[in-house]
Structure formats: structure tokens, C-alpha cells
C-alpha positions in Angstrom: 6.7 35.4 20.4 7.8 35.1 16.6 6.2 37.9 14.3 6.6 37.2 10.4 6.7 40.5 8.1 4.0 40.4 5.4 1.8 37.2 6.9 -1.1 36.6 5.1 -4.6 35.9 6.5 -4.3 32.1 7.4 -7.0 29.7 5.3 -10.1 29.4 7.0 -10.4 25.6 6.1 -7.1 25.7 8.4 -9.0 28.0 11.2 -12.2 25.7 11.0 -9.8 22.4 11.9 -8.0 24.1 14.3 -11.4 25.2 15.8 -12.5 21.7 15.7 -9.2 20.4 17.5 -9.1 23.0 20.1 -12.7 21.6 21.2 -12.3 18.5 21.3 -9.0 18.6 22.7 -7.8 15.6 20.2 -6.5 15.4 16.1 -8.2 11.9 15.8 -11.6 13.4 17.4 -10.8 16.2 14.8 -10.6 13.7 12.0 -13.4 11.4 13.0 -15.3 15.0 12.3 -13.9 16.5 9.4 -13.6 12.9 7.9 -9.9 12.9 7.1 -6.9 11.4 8.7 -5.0 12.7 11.8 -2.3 13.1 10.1 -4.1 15.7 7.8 -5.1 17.2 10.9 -1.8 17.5 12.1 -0.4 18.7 8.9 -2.8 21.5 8.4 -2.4 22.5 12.2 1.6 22.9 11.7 1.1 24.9 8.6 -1.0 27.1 10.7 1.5 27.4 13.3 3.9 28.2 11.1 2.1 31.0 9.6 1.3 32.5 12.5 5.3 32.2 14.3 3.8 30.7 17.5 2.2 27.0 19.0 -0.4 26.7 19.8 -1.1 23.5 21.4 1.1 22.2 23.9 2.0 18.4 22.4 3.0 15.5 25.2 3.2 11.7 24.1 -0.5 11.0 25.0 -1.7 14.3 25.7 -3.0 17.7 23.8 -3.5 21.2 25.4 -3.8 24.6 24.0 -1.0 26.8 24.7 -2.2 30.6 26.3 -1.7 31.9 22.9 -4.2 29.2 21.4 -6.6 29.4 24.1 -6.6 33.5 23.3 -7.0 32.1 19.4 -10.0 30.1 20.2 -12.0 32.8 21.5 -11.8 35.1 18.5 -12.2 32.1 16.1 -15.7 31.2 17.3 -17.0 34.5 17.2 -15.6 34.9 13.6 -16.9 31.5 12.6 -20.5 32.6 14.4 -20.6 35.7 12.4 -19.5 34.4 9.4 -22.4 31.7 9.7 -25.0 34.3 10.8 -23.9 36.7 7.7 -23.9 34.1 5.1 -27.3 33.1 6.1 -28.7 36.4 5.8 -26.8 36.8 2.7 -28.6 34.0 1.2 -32.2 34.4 2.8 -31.9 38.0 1.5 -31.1 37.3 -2.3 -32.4 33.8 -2.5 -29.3 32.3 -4.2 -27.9 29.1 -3.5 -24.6 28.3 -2.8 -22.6 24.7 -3.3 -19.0 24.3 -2.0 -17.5 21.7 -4.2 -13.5 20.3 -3.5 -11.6 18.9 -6.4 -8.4 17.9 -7.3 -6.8 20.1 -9.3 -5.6 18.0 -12.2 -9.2 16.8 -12.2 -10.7 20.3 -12.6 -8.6 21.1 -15.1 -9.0 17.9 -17.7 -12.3 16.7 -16.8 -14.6 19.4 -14.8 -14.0 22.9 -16.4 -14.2 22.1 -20.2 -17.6 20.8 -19.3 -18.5 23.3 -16.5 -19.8 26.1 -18.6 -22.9 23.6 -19.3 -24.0 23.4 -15.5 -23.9 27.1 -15.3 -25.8 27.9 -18.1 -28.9 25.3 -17.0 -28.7 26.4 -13.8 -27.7 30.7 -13.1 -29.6 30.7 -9.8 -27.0 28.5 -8.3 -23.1 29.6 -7.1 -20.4 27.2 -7.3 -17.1 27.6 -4.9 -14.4 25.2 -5.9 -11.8 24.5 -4.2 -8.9 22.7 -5.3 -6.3 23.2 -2.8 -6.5 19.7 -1.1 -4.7 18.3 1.2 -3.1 14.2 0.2 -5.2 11.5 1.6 -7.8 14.4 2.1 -11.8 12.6 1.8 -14.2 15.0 2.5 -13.7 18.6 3.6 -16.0 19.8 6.7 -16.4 23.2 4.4 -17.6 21.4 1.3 -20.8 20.0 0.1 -19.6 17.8 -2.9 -16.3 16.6 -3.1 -14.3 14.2 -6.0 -11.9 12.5 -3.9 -10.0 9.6 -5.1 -9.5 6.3 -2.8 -11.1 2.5 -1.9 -14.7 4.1 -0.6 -14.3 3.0 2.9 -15.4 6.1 4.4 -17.9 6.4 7.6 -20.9 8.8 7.9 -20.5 10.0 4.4 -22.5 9.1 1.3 -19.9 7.9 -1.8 -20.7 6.8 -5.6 -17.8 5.5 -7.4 -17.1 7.3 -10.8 -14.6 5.3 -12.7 -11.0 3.7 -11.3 -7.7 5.3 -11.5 -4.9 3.9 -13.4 -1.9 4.9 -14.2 0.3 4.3 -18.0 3.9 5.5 -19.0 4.0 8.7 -21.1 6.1 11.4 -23.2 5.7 13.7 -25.4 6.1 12.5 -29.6 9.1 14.4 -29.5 11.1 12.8 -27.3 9.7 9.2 -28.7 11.4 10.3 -31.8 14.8 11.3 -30.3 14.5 8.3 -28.1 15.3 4.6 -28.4 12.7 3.5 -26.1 11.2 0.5 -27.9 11.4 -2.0 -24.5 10.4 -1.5 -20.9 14.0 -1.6 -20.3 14.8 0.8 -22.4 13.1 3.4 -19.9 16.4 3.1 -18.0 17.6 5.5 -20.7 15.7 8.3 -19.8 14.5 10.5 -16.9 11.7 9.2 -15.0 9.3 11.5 -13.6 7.6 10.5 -10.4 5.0 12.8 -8.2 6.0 13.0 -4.5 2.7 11.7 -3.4 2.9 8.8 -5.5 6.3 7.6 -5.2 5.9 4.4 -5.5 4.4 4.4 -8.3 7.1 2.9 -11.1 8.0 0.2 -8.9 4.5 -1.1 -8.7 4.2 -0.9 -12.5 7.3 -2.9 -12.7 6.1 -5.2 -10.3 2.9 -5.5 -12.3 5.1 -6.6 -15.3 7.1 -9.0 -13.6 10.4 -7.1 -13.8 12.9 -5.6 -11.5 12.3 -2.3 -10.4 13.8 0.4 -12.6 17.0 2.4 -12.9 16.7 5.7 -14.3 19.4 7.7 -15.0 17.5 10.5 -13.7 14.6 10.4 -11.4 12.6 13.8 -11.7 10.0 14.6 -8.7 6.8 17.0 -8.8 4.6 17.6 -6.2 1.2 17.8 -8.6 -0.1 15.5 -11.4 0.0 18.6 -13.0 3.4 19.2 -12.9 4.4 16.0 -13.6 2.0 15.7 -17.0 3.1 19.2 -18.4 7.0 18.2 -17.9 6.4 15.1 -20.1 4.3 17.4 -22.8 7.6 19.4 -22.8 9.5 16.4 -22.7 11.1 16.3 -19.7 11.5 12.9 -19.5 9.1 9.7 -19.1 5.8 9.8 -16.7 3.7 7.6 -14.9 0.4 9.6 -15.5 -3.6 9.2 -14.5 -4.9 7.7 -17.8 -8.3 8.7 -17.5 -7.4 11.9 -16.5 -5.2 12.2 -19.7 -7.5 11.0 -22.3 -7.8 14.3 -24.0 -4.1 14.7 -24.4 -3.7 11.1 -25.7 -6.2 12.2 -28.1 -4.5 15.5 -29.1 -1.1 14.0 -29.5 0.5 16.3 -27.1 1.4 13.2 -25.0 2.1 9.3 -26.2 1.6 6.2 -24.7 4.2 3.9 -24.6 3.1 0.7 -23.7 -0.7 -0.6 -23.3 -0.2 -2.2 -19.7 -1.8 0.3 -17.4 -1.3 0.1 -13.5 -4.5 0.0 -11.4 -3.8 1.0 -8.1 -7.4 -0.7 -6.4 -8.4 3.1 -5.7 -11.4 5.0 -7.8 -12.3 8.3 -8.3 -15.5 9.1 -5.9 -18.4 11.5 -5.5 -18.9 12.3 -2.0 -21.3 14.1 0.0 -22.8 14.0 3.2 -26.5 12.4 3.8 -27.9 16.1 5.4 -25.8 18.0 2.4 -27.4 15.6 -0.6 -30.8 16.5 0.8 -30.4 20.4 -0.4 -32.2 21.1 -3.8 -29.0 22.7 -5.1 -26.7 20.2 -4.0 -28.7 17.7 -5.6 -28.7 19.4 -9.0 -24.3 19.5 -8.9 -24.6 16.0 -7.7 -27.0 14.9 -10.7 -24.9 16.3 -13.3 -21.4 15.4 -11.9 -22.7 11.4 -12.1 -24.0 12.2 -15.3 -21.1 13.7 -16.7 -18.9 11.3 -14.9 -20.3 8.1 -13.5 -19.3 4.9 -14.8 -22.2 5.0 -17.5 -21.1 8.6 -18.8 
């Protein structure tokens, strides 16, 4: 048995799908349940493994068993998931406060939901938010969340989904390298570094494609694994990105980015509000859901 020094409690979203997988002996049961992918499932069940030094499922080619050391997890898991329920409901009956677990991508949170978040708290004081933004890629609709911004086509079973407004994505840099640049083409973009996320790294050939030209040859190609990442790098002027141009409005605006050319690649995927039917039915959940399509549905 491996021991790591200075392990950290493992995330309980990670606990919960290992729970889930563990019981019903299968990653694709698992993600018919938690409504993502298997390979999610699988991701988030290596991570855990890898926190914790040990395996434990035993893997075969069409087979999944828990290892003694996972079977001795399970155990403990349920009764800290039972308590945990069993407190939180006391916790709530006994102050009378409602809670709404909201997921979020993070680059979303920080453009579009928290400049305009302060306004939901203030209407509504009797209601705590937990967001999380920690998601995993291709991720719909966490088990442990009752709202979730997810982006994708909407195919998605046993979940209810409102479509906010489409992604698209359009070159960018910051004004400071446009000036120091001779980008006046799409060719010329073979003159500078081209940032790319890791998730999305297909991204500038699809542009291309979309313009009828050959796919392009940097001389640098610089890789981020966040839209975050990959916007602030071109605001310091890093090099040239492919960014979210909804997302990025408010920096358009500012000037701290520029577009370079109108033609804006839309990848047939939209930003989406999702919740589950039982979920939606709960006052508080509700209210989020209300103002979120206000403040972001296609007519916002």
C-alpha cells in the first residue's frame, strides 16, 4: 500500500461518483446517473486513486470489481454520505434557510455571473448559493448540483435544459500587440503565436476551415488548459487567441482585447441552463432559475 505525505481530504463530488460506481458495479451505470460521460467517470475515479496511493477497483476488459481496499472504502463512504444528508437536513429544518448548489464554468462566473450576482443576493438574503466551478470537460449536470450552466447541443436525458445563447468563438489580442504587429490578413496570423486551450484544440483549424483556407502555421503554438488562461495571455499579449465571444464582450468593450476579423466560428454547441424536473420544483431553486434566464436567456 502507497501512503502520500500531506494528502488532502479527497472532493466529495469525487467520493459521491465513486459511491455511485462502487454500487452499481459499472462507470456507464455511473454516468447514466450522474448524467455525464463514462469517461468523466473514469477520469474522476483515477484522480481519486491517485490521491489516495491505492485502487480501488479491480479493472478486467468487460468486468469491474472493487478491490479489498475499496470494498473497506465503501462502507465508511455511505455512512459519511448518510450523515452528512441527515445533518444538512436538520441544519436546514432548524434555521429555515434554503440552500441552491449551482455549477459553472469558471470563465462564465467570472465575465458573466459575478458582476451581476450581487443583484440576486440582495432580492433574495434568505437563500444560500454554493457555486461550484471546478468542472470536469464534457461534464452536463453534476449529481451534487441543482442548477448548472453547461455548454453543449442539449441532447441530454432525464434532465430539464433551456438554451441561453450559442457559443462562438473570434481571433483576439491585446491593442498592443496589433500595433507592434503586421497582422492585417488571416495569413498574416502565421506571424505570431497562437494560443489554443487543451480542451479545444481543434479549434483554429475549424476557423480556417470555416474560411476556406488551409489550416494554419504558427510559429508558436501556446496551450492553456482554461479559457481563462488563454484570454488573460492575449490581454498581456502573449500572442493571438481563439476566444468565447460572448463570454468576452465586456473586454471587447473595454479595449483590453481586439478583434481581429469579424468571422466568428460557431461550433453548433450553446450555453444551457440545466436542472433536474424534482430540483426545478423547489421554491428556491426556482427563484436562481428565474433570474439566471432573465439575466441570460436569449431575450436578456
Amino acid at each position: 500500500m502507497l501512503f502520500k505525505k500531506d494528502m488532502r481530504t479527497p472532493s466529495l463530488r469525487f467520493l459521491k461518483t465513486f459511491q455511485i460506481a462502487a454500487k452499481r458495479g459499472s462507470f456507464k451505470a455511473a454516468a447514466d446517473e450522474l448524467c455525464v460521460t463514462a469517461s468523466a467517470i473514469s477520469h474522476q475515479i483515477k484522480v481519486l486513486e491517485d490521491e489516495l496511493g491505492l485502487a480501488l477497483f479491480d479493472r478486467g476488459p468487460r468486468s469491474l470489481a472493487l478491490t479489498e481496499a475499496g470494498s473497506h472504502y465503501l462502507e465508511h463512504i455511505d455512512s459519511v454520505f448518510s450523515r452528512l444528508e441527515s445533518v444538512t437536513e436538520q441544519l436546514r429544518v432548524r434555521f429555515s434557510r434554503a440552500v441552491v448548489r449551482l455549477q459553472v464554468p469558471s470563465f462564465f462566473a467570472s465575465e458573466l455571473l459575478l458582476p451581476r450576482l450581487a443583484g440576486f443576493s440582495a432580492g433574495h438574503g434568505d437563500i444560500d448559493i454554493q457555486i461550484a466551478t471546478d468542472i470536469t470537460p464534457n461534464e452536463a449536470h453534476a449529481s451534487d448540483s441543482d442548477v448548472s450552466i453547461v455548454v453543449g447541443t442539449g441532447d441530454w436525458s432525464d434532465v430539464q435544459a433551456t438554451r441561453l445563447f450559442p457559443q462562438t468563438y473570434v481571433p483576439a489580442c491585446s491593442p498592443e500587440l496589433l500595433r507592434h504587429s503586421n497582422i492585417r490578413s488571416v495569413s498574416d496570423l502565421e506571424q505570431e503565436p497562437l494560443i489554443a486551450h487543451n480542451h479545444r484544440p481543434d479549434l483554429w483549424d475549424r476557423w480556417a476551415a470555416m474560411l476556406g483556407i488551409d489550416a494554419l502555421r504558427p510559429k508558436q503554438l501556446i496551450r492553456f488548459d482554461t479559457m481563462s488562461a488563454v484570454v488573460h495571455a492575449a490581454e498581456q499579449g502573449v500572442g493571438v487567441a481563439l476566444v468565447s465571444a460572448p463570454l468576452s464582450a465586456a473586454r471587447f468593450s473595454s479595449g483590453s482585447l481586439t478583434r481581429l476579423f469579424d468571422s466568428e466560428l460557431a461550433t453548433g454547441e450553446s450555453y444551457y441552463l440545466v436542472t433536474r424536473p424534482d430540483d426545478a420544483d423547489r421554491p428556491a431553486v426556482r427563484l436562481l432559475i428565474g433570474w439566471l434566464l432573465q439575466q441570460f436567456g436569449a431575450a436578456a
